[in-house]
mmCIF file as Biopython writes it, N, C-alpha, C and O atoms, coordinates in Angstrom:
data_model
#
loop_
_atom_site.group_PDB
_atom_site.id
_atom_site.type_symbol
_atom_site.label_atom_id
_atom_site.label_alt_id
_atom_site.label_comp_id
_atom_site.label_asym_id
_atom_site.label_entity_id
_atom_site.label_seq_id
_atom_site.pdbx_PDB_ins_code
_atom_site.Cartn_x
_atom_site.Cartn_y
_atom_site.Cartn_z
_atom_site.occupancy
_atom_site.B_iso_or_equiv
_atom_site.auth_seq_id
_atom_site.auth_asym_id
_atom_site.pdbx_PDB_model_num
ATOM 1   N N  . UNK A ? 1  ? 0.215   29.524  4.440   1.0 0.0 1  A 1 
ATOM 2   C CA . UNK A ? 1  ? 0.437   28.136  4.078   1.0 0.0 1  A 1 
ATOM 3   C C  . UNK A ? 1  ? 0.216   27.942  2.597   1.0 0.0 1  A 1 
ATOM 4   O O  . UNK A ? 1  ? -0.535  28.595  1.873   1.0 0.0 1  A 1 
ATOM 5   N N  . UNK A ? 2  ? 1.092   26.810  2.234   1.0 0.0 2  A 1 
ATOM 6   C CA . UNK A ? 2  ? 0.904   26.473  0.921   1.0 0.0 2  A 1 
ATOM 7   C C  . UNK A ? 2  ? -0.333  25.701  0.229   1.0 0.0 2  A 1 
ATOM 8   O O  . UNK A ? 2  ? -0.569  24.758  0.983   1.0 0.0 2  A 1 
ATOM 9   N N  . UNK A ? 3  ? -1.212  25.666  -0.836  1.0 0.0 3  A 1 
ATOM 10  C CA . UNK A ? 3  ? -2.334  25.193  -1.491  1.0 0.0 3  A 1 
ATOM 11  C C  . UNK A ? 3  ? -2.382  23.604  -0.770  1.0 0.0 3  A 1 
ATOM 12  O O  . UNK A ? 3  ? -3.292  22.897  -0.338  1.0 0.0 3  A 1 
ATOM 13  N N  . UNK A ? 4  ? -0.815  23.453  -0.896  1.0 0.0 4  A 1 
ATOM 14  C CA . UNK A ? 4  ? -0.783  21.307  -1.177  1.0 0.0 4  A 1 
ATOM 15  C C  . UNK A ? 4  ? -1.143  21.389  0.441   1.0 0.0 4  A 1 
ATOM 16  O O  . UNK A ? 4  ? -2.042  20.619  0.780   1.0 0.0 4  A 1 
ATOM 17  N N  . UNK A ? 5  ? -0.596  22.173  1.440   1.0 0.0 5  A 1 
ATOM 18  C CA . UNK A ? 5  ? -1.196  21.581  2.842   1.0 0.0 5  A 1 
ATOM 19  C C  . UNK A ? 5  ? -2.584  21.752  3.052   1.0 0.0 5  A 1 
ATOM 20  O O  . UNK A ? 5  ? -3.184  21.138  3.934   1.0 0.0 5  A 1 
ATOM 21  N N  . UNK A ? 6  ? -3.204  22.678  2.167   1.0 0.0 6  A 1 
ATOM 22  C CA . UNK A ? 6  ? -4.780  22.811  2.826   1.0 0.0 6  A 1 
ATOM 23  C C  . UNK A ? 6  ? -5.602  22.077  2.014   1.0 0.0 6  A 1 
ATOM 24  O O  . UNK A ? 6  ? -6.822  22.217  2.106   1.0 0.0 6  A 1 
ATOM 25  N N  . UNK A ? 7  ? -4.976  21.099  1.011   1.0 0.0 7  A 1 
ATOM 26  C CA . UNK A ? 7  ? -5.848  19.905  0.989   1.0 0.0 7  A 1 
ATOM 27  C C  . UNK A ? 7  ? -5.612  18.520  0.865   1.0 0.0 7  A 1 
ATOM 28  O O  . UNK A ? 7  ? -4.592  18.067  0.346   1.0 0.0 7  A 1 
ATOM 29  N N  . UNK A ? 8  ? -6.659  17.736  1.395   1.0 0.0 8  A 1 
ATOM 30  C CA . UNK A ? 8  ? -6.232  16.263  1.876   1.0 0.0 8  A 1 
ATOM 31  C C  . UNK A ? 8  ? -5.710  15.028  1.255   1.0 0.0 8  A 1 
ATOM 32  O O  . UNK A ? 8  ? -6.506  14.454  0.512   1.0 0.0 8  A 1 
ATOM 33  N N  . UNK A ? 9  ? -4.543  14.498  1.401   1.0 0.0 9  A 1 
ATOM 34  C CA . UNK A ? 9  ? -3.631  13.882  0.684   1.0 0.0 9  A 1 
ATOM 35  C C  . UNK A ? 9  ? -4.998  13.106  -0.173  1.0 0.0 9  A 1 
ATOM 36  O O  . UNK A ? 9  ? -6.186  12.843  0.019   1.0 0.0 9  A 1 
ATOM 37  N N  . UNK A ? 10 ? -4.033  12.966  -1.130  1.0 0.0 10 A 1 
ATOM 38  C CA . UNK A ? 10 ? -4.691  11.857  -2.451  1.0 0.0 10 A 1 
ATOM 39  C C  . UNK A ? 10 ? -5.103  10.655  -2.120  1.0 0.0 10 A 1 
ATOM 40  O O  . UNK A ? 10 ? -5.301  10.254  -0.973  1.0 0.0 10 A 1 
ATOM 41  N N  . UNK A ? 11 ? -5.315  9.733   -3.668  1.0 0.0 11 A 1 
ATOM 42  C CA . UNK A ? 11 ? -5.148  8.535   -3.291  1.0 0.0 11 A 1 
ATOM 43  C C  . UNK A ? 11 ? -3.615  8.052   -3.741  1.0 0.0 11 A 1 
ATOM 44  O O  . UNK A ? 11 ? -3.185  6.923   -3.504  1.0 0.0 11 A 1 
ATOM 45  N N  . UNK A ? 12 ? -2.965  8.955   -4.336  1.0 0.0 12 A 1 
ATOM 46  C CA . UNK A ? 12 ? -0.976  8.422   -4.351  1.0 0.0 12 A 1 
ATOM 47  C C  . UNK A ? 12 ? -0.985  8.260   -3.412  1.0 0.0 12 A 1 
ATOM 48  O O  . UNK A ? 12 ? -0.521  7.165   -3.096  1.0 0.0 12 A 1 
ATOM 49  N N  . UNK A ? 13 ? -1.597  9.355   -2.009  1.0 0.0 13 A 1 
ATOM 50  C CA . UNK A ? 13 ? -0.365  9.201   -0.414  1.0 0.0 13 A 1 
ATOM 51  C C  . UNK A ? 13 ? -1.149  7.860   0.046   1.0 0.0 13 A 1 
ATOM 52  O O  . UNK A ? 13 ? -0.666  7.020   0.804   1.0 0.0 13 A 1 
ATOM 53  N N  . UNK A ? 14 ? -2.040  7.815   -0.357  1.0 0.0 14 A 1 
ATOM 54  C CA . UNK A ? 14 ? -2.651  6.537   0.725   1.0 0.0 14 A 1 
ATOM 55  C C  . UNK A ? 14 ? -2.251  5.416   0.136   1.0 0.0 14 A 1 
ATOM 56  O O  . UNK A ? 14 ? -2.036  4.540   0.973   1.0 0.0 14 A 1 
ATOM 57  N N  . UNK A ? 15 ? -2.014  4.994   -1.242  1.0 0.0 15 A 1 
ATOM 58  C CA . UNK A ? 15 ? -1.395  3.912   -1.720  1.0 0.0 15 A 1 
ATOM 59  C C  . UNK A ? 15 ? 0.509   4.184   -1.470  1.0 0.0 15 A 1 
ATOM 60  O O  . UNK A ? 15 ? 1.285   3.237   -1.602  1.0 0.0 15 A 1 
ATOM 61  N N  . UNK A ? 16 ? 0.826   5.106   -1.234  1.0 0.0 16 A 1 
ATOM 62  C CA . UNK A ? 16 ? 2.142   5.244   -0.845  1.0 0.0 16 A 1 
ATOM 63  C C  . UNK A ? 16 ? 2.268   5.046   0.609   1.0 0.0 16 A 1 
ATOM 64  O O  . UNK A ? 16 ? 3.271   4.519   1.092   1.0 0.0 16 A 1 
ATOM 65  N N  . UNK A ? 17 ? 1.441   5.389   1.199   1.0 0.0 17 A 1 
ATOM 66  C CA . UNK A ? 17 ? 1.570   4.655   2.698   1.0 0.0 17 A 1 
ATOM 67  C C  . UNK A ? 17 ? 1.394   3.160   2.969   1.0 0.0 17 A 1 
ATOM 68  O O  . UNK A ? 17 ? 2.296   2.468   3.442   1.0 0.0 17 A 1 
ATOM 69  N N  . UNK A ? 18 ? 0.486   2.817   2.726   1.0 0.0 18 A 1 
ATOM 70  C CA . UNK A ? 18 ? 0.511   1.337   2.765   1.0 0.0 18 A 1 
ATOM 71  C C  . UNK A ? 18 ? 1.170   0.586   1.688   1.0 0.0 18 A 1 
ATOM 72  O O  . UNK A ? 18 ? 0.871   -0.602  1.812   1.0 0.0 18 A 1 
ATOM 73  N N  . UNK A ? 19 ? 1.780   0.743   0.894   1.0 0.0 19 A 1 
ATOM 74  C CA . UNK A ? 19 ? 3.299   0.283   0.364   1.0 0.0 19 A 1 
ATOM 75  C C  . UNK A ? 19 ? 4.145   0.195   0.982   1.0 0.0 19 A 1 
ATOM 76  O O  . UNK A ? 19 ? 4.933   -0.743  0.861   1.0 0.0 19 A 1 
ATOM 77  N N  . UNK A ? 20 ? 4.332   1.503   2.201   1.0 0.0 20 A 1 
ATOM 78  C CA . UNK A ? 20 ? 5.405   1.408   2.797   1.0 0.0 20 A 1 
ATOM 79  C C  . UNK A ? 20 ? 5.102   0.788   4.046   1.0 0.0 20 A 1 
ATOM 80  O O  . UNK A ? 20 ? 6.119   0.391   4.615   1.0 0.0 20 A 1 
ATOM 81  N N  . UNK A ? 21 ? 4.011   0.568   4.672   1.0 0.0 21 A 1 
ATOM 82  C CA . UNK A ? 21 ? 3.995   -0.292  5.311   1.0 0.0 21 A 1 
ATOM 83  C C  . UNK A ? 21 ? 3.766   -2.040  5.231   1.0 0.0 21 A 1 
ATOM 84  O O  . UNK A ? 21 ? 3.811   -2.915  6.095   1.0 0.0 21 A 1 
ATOM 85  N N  . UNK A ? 22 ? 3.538   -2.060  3.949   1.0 0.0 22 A 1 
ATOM 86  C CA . UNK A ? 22 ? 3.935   -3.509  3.706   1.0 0.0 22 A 1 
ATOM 87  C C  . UNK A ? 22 ? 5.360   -3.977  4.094   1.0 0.0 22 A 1 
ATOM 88  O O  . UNK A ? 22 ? 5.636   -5.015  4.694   1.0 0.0 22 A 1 
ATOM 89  N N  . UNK A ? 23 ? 6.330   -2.906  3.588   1.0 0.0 23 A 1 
ATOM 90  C CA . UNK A ? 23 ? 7.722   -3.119  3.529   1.0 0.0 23 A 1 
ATOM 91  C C  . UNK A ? 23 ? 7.949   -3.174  5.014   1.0 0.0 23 A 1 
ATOM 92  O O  . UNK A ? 23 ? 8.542   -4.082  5.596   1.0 0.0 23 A 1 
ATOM 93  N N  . UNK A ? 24 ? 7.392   -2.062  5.589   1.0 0.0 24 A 1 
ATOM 94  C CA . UNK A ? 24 ? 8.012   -2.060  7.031   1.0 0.0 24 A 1 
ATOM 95  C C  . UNK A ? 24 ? 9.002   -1.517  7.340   1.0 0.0 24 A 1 
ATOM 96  O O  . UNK A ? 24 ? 9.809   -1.820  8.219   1.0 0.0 24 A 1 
ATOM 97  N N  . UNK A ? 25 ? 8.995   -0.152  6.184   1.0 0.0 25 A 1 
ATOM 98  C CA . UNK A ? 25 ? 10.264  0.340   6.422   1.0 0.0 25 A 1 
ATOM 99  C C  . UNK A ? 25 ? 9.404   2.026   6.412   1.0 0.0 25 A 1 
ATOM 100 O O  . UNK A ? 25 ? 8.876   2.579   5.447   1.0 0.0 25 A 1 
ATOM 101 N N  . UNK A ? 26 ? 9.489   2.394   7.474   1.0 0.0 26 A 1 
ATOM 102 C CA . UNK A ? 26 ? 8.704   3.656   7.725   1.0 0.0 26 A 1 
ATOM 103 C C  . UNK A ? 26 ? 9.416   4.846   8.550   1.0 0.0 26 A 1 
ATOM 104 O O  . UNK A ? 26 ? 9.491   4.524   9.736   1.0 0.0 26 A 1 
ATOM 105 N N  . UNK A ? 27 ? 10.052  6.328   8.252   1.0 0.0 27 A 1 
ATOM 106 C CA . UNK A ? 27 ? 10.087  7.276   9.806   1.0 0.0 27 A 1 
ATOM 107 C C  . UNK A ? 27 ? 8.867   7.538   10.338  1.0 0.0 27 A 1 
ATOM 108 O O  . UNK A ? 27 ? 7.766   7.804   9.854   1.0 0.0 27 A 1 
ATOM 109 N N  . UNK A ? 28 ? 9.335   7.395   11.547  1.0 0.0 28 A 1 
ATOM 110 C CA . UNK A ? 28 ? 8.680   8.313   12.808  1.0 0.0 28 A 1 
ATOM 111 C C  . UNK A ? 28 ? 7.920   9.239   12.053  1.0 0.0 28 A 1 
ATOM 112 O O  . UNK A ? 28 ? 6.757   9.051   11.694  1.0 0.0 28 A 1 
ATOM 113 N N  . UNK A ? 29 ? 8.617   10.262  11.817  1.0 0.0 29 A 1 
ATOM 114 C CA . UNK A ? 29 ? 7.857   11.590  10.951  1.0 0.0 29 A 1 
ATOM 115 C C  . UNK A ? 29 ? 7.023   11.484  10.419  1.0 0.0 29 A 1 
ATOM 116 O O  . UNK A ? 29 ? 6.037   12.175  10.676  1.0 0.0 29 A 1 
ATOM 117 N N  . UNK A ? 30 ? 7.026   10.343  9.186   1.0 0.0 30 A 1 
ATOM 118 C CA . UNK A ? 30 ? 6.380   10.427  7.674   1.0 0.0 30 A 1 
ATOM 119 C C  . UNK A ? 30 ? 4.753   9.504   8.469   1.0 0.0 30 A 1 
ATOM 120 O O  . UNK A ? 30 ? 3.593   9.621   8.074   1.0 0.0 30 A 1 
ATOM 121 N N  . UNK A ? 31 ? 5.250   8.680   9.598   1.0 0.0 31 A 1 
ATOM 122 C CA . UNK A ? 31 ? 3.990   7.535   9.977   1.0 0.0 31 A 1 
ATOM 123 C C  . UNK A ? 31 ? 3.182   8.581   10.594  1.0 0.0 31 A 1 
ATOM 124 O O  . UNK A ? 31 ? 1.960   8.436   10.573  1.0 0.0 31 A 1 
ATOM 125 N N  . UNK A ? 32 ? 3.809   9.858   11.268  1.0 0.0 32 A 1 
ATOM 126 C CA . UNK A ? 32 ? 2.883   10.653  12.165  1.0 0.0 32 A 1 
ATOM 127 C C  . UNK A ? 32 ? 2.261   11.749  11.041  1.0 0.0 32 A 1 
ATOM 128 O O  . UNK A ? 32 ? 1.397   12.562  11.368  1.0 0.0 32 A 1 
ATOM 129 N N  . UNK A ? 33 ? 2.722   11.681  9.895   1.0 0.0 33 A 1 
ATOM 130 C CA . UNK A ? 33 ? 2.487   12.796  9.454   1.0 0.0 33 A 1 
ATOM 131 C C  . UNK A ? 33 ? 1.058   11.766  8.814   1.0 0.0 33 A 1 
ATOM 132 O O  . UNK A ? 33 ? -0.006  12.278  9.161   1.0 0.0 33 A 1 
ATOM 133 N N  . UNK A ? 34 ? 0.899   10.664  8.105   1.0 0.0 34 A 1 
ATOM 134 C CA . UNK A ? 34 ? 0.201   9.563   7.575   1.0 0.0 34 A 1 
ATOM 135 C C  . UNK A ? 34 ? -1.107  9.748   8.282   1.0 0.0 34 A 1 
ATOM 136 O O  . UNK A ? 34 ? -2.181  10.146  7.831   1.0 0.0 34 A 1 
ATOM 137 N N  . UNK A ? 35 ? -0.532  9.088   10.396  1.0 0.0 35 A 1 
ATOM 138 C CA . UNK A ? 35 ? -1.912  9.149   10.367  1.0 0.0 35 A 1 
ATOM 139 C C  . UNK A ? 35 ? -2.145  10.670  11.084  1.0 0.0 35 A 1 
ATOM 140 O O  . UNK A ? 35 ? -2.964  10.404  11.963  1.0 0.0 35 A 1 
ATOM 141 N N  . UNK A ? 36 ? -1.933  11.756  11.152  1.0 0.0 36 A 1 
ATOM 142 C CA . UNK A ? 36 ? -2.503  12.478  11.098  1.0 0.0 36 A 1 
ATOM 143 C C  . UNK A ? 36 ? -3.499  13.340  9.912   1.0 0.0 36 A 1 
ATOM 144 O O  . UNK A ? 36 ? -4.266  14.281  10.118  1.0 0.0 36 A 1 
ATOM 145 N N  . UNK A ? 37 ? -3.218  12.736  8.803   1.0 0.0 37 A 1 
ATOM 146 C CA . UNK A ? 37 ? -3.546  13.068  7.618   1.0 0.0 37 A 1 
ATOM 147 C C  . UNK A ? 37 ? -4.090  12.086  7.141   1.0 0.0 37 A 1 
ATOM 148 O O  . UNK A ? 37 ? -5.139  12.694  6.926   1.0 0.0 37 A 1 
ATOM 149 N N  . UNK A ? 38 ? -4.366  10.806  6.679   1.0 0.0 38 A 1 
ATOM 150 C CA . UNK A ? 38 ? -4.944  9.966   5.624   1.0 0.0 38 A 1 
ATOM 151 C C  . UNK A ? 38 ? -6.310  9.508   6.594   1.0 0.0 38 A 1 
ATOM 152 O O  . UNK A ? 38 ? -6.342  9.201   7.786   1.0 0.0 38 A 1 
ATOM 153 N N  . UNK A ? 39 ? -7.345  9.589   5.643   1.0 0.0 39 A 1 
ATOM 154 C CA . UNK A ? 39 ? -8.206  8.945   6.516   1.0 0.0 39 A 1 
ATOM 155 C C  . UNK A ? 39 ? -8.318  7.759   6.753   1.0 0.0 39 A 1 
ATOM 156 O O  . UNK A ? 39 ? -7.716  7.033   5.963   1.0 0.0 39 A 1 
ATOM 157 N N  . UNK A ? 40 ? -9.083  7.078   7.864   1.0 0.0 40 A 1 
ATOM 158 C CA . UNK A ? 40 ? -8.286  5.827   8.244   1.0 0.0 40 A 1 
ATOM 159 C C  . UNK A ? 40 ? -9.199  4.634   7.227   1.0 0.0 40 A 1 
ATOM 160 O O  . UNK A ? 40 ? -8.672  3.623   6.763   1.0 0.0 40 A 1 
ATOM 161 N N  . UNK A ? 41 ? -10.795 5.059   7.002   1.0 0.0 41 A 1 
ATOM 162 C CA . UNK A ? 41 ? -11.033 4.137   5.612   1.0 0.0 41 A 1 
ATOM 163 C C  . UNK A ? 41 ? -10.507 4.122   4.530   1.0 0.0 41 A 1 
ATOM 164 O O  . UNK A ? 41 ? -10.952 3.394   3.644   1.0 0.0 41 A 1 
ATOM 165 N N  . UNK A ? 42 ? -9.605  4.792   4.367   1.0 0.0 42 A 1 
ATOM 166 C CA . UNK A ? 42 ? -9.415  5.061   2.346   1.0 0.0 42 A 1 
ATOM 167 C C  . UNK A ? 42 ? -7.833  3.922   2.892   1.0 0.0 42 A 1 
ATOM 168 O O  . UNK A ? 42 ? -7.321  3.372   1.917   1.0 0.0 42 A 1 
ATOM 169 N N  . UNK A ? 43 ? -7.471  3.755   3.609   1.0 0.0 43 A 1 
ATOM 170 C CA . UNK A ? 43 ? -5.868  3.442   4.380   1.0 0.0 43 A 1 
ATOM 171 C C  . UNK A ? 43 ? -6.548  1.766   4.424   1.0 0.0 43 A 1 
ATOM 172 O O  . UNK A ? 43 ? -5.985  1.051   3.595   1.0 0.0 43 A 1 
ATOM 173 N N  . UNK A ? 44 ? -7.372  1.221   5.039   1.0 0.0 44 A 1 
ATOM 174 C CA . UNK A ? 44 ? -8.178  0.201   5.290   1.0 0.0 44 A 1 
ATOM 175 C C  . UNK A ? 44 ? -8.549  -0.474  3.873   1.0 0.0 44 A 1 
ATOM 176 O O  . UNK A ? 44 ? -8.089  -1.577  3.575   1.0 0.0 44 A 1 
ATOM 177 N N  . UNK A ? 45 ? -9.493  0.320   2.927   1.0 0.0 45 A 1 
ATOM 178 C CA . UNK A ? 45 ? -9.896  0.324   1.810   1.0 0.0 45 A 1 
ATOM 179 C C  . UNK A ? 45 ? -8.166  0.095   1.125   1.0 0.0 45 A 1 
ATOM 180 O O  . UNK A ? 45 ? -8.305  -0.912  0.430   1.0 0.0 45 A 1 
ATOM 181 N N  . UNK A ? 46 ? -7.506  0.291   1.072   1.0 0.0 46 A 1 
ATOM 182 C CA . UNK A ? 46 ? -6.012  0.614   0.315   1.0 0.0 46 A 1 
ATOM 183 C C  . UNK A ? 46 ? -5.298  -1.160  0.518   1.0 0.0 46 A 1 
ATOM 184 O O  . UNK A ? 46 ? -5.110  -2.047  -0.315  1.0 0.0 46 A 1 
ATOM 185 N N  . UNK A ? 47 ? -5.113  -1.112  1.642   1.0 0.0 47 A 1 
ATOM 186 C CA . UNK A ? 47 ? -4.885  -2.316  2.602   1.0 0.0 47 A 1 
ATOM 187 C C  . UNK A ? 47 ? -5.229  -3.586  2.034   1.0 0.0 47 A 1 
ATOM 188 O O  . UNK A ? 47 ? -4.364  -4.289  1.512   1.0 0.0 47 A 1 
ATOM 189 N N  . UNK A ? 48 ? -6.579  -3.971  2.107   1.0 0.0 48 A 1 
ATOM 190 C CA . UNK A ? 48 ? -7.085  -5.216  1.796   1.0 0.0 48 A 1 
ATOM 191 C C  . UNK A ? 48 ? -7.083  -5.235  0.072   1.0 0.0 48 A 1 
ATOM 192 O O  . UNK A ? 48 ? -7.188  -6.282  -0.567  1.0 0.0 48 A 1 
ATOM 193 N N  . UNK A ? 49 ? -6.950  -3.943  -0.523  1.0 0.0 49 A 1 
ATOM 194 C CA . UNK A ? 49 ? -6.967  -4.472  -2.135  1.0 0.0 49 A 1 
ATOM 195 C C  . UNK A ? 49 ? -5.130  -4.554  -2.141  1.0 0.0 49 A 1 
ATOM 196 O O  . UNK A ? 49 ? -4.639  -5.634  -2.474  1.0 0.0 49 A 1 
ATOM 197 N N  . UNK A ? 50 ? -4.526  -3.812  -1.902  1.0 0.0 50 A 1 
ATOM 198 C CA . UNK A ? 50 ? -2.699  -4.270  -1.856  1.0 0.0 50 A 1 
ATOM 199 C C  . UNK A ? 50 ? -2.834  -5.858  -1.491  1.0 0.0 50 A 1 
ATOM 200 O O  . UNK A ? 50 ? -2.353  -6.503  -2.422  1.0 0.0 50 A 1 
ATOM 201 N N  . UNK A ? 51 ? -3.326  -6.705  -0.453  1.0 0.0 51 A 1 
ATOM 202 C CA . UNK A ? 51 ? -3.432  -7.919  0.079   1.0 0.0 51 A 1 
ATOM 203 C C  . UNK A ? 51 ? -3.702  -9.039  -0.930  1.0 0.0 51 A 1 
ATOM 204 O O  . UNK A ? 51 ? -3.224  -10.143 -1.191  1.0 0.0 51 A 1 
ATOM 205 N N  . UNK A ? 52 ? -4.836  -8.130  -1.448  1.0 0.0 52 A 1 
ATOM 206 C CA . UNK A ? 52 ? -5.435  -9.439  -2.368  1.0 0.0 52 A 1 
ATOM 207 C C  . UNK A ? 52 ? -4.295  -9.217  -3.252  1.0 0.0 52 A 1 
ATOM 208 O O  . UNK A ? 52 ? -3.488  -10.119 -3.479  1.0 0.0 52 A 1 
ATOM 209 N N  . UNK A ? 53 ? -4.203  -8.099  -3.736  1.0 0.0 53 A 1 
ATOM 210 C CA . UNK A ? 53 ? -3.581  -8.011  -5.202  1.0 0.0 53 A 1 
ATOM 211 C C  . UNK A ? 53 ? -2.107  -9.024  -4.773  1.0 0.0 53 A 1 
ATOM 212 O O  . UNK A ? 53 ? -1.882  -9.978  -5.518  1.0 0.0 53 A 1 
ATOM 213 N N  . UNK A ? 54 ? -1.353  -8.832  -3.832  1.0 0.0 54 A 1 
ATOM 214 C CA . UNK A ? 54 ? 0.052   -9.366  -3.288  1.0 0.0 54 A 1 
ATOM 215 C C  . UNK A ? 54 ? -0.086  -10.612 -3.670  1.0 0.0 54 A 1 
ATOM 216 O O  . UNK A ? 54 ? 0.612   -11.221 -4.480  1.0 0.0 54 A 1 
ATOM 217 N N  . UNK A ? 55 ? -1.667  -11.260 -2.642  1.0 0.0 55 A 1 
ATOM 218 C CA . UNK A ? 55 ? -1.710  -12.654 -2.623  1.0 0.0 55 A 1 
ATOM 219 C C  . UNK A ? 55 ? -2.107  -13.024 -4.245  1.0 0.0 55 A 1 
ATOM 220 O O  . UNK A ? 55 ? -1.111  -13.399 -4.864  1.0 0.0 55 A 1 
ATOM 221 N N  . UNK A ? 56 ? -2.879  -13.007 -4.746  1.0 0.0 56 A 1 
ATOM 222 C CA . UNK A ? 56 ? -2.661  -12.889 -6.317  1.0 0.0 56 A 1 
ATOM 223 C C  . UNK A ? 56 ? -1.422  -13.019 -7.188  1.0 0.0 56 A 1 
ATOM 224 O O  . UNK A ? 56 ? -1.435  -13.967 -7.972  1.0 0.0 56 A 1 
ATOM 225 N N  . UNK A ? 57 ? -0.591  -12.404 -7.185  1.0 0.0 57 A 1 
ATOM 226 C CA . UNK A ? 57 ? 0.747   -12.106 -7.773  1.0 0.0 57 A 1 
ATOM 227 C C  . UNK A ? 57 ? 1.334   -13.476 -7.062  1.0 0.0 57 A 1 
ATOM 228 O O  . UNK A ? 57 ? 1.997   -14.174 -7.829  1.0 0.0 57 A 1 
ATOM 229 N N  . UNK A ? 58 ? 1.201   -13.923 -5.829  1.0 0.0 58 A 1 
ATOM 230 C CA . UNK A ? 58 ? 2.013   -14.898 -5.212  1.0 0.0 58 A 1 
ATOM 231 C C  . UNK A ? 58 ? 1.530   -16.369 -6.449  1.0 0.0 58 A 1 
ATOM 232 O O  . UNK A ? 58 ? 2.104   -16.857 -7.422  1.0 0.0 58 A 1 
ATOM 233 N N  . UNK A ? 59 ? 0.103   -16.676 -5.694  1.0 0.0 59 A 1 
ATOM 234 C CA . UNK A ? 59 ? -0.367  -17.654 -6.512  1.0 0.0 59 A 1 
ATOM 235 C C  . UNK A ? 59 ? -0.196  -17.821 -7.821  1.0 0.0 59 A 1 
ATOM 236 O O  . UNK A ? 59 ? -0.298  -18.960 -8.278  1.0 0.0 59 A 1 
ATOM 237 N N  . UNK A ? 60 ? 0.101   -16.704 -8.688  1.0 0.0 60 A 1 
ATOM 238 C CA . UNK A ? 60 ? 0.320   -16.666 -10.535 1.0 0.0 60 A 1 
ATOM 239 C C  . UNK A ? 60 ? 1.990   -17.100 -10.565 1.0 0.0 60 A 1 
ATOM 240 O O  . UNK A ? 60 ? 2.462   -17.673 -11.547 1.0 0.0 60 A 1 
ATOM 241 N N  . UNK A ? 61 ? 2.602   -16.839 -9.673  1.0 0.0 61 A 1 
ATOM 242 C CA . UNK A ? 61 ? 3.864   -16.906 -9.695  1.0 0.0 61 A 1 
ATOM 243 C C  . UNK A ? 61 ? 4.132   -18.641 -9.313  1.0 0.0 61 A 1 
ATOM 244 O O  . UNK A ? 61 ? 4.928   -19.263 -10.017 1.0 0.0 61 A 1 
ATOM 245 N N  . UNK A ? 62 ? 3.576   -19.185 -8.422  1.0 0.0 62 A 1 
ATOM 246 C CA . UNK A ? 62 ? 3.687   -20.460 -8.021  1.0 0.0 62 A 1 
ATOM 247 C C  . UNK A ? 62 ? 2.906   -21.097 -9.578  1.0 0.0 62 A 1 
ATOM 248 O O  . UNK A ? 62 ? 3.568   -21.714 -10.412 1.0 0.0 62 A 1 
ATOM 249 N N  . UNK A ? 63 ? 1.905   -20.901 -9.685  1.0 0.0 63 A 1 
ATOM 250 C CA . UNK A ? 63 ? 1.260   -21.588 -10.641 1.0 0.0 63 A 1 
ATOM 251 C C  . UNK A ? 63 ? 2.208   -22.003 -12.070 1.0 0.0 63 A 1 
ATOM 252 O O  . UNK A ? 63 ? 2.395   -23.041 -12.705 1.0 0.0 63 A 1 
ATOM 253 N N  . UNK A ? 64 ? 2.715   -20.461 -12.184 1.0 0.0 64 A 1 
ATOM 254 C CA . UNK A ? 64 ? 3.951   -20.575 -13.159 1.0 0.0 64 A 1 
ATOM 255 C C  . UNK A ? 64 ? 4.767   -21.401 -13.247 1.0 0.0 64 A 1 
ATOM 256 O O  . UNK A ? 64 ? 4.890   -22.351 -14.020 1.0 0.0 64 A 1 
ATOM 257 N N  . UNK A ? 65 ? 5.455   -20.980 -12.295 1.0 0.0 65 A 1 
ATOM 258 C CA . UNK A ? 65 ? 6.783   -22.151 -11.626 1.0 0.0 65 A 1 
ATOM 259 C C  . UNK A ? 65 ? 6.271   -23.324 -11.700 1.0 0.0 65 A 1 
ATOM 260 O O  . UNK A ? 65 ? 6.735   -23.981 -12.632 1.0 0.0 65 A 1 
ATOM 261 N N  . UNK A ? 66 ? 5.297   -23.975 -10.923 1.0 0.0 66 A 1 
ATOM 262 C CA . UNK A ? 66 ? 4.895   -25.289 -10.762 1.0 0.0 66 A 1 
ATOM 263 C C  . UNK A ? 66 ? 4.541   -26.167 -12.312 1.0 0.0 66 A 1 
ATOM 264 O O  . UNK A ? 66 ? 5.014   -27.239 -12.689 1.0 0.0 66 A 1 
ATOM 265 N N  . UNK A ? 67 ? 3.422   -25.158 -13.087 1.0 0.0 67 A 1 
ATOM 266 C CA . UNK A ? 67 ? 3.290   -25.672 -14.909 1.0 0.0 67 A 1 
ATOM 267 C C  . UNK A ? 67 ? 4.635   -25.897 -15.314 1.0 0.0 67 A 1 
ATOM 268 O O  . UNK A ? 67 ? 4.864   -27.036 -15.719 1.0 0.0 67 A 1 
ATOM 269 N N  . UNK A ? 68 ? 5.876   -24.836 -15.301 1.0 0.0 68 A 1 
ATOM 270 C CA . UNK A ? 68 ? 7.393   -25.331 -15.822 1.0 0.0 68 A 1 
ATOM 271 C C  . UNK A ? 68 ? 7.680   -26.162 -15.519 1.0 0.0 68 A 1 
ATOM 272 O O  . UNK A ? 68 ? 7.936   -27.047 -16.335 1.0 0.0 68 A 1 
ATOM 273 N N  . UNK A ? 69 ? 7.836   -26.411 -13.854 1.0 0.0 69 A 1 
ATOM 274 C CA . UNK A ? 69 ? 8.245   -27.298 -13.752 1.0 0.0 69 A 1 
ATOM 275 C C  . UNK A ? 69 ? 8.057   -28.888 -14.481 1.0 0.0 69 A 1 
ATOM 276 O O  . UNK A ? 69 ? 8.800   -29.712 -15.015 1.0 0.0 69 A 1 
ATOM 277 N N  . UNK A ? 70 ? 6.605   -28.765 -14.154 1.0 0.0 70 A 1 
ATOM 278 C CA . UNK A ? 70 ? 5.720   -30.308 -14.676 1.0 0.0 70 A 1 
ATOM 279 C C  . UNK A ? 70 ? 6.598   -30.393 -15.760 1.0 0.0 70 A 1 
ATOM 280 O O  . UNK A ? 70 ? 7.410   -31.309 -15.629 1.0 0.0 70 A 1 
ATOM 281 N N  . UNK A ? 71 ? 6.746   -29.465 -17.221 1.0 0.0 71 A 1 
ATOM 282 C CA . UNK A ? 71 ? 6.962   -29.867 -18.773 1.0 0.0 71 A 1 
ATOM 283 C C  . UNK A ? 71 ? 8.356   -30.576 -18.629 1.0 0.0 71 A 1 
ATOM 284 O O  . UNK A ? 71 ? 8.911   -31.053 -19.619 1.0 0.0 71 A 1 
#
């Protein structure tokens, strides 16, 4: 076996997994390969900071829009 399988995905794959499950656009394969491989706190841990950060980005974006609008 190759070096990259005998050790445990990063934090790229775990922020690349839950990216892609935000989207909701996932294979079969890649979700089984995920959770057989990512541990399920660092995936959890990954999760709720993508959330905040999303909801964040939402609110700066309304806030924006809404100040333009007012002027």
């Amino acid at each position: 076996m190759s070096e990259q399988h005998d050790r445990p995905p990063g934090l790229l794959a775990t922020i690349r997994a839950v990216l892609w499950s935000f989207a909701g656009i996932r294979r079969k394969s890649d979700y089984q390969r995920d959770a057989a491989q990512l541990k399920p706190l660092h995936v959890i841990i990954a999760g709720i900071v993508g959330g905040v950060v999303f909801v964040l980005v939402i609110v700066a974006v309304v806030k924006l829009v809404v100040m333009n609008a007012a002027s």
